[in-house]
N, C-alpha and C positions, 0 to 999 in steps of 0.2 A: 149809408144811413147809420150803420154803426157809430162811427166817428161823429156824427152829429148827436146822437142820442147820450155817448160819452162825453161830451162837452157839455151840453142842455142839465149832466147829473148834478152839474156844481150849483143849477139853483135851486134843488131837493125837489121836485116837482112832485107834488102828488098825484099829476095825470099825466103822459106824454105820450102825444101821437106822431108821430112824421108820415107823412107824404110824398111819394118820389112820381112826379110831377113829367119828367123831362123826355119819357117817351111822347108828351104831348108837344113837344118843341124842338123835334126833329128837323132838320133844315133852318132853324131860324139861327140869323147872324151869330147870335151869341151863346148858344148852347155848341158851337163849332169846338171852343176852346175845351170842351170835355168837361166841363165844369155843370151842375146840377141845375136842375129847376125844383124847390122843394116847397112842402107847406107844412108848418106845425103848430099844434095846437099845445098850449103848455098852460099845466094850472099849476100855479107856484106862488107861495105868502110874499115872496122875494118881491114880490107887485106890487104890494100894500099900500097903498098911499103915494102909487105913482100915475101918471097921465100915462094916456096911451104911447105918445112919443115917447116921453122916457123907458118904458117896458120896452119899444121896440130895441131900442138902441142899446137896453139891456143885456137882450137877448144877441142882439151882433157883437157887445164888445166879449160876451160869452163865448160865442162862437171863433171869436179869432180869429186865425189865420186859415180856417180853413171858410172864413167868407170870399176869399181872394184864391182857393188853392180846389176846392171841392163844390162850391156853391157860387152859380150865376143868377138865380133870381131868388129869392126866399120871400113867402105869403108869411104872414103868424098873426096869430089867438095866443094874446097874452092874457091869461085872466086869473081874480083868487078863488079859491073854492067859495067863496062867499060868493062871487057873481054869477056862477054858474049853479046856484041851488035855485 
């Protein structure tokens, strides 16, 4: 989760939660590869005046290489502090 939360830094969040999910997906096909099942919540201005699709996709080309290396399923709460007041 470190490494997630290091990556997540670069869109200055003002709130950030992670989730580590994957003892709930024990035996399922694809949590075999050792790779995570995660959830995060991230409140970040870097949203501003985007669609929900766009923040997601935000957030994975953020995450990088460690969507293919550390991370098999990821939930996310993209939001700005404005929507969350």
């Amino acid at each position: 989760m470190q490494r997630i939360e290091q990556a997540l830094a670069a869109l200055r969040p003002q709130h950030l939660e992670i989730r580590d999910d994957s003892h709930r997906h024990r035996g399922h096909a694809g949590a075999q590869d050792g790779r995570g099942h995660f959830a995060v919540h991230v409140v970040s201005e870097a949203f501003r005046g985007l669609p929900p699709l766009a923040r997601h996709r935000l957030v994975y080309t953020t995450l990088g290489e460690l969507m293919t290396t550390d991370i098999h399923a990821l939930q996310i709460s993209a939001k700005t502090q404005e929507e969350i007041q």
